[in-house]
N, C-alpha and C positions, 0 to 999 in steps of 0.2 A: 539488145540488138535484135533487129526482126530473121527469121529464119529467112532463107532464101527461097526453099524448097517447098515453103506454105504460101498458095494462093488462098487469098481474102476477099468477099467482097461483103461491104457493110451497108446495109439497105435500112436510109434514113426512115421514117414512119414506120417498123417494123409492128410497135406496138396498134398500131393503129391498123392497120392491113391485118394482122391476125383477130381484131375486135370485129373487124369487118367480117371475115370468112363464116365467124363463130355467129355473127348477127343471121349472116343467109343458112346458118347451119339451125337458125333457128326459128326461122322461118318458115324455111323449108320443112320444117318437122310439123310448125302450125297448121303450114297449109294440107298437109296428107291429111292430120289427124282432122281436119274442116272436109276435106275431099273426099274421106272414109264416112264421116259422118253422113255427108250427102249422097255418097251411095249407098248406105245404109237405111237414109230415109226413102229411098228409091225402090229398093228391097221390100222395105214397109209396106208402103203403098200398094203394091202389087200383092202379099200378104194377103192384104185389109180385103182385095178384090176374092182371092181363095179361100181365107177362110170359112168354112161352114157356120149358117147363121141359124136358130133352131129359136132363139129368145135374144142375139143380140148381145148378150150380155161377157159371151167368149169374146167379139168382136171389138168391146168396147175396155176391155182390159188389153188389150195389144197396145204394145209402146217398144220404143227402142230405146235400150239401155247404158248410159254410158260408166260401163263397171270402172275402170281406172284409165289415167291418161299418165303416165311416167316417159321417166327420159330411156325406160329401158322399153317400150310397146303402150299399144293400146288394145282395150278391149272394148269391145261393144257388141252389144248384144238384141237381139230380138223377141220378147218376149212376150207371154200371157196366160193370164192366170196371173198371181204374184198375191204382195203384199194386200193391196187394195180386192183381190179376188182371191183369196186362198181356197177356197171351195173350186177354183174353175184348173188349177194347178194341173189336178191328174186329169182333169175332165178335155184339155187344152192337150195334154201328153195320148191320149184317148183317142179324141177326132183328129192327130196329127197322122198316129200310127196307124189305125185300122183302115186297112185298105178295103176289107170287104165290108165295107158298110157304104151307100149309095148315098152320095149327096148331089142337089142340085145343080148344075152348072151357074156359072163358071168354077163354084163354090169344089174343093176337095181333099181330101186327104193329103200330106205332106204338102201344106201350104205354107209353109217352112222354107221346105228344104228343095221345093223345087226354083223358087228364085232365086236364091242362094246360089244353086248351082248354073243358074240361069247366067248369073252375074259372074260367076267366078271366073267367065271369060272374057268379060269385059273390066274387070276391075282393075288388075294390075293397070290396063292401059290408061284409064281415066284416071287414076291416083299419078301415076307418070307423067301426064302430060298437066296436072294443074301443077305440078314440083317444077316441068322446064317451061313455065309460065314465070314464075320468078326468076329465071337468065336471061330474059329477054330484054 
């Protein structure tokens, strides 16, 4: 015999509605980690324009990195020097850091970390608004 005291309600397609949720939940995670990417090549770009160019050869080892993509983060990274340039690793950590050393414009030191931080005000909002692109 049913209790009195317990209210029920039983929602037909339950299983179906929760595949649904879990589909935009995953989506939704595609598209940040596509929308980080793209700000990331954004970042790039703007790099590619500050880095110090002496032989071209610092310049042409620059890439962006896509270190892991898991259900727990992503990493991604900007780099140069590396693999394919291991000679330019510290040379890359060199021209990033020395500030008292003159380079041509536009071209300068922490050509890194100044877009980076350039971006880091605009990022949250452009990762946000390509995630509520998928509720619409």
């Amino acid at each position: 015999m049913a209790n009195p005291d317990v209210f029920r309600i039983t929602m037909e397609g339950q299983r179906a509605a929760a595949q649904a949720v879990r589909a935009i939940g995953d989506r939704a995670y595609a598209r940040f980690v596509t929308n980080l990417e793209d700000v990331m090549a954004d970042i790039f770009a703007e790099t590619q324009v500050l880095v110090p160019v002496e032989t071209g050869a610092l310049k042409r080892s620059g890439r962006v990195v896509r270190e892991a993509v898991t259900a727990d983060g992503v990493v991604l990274s900007i780099a140069y020097g590396g693999p394919s340039e291991p000679r330019y690793v510290d040379y890359a950590v060199y021209v990033h850091e020395r500030l008292d050393v003159r380079h041509a414009p536009p071209t300068q030191a922490k050509f890194i970390e100044v877009p980076m931080l350039r971006y880091a005000t605009v990022m949250e909002a452009r990762l946000a608004a390509g995630i509520r692109e998928l509720w619409r």
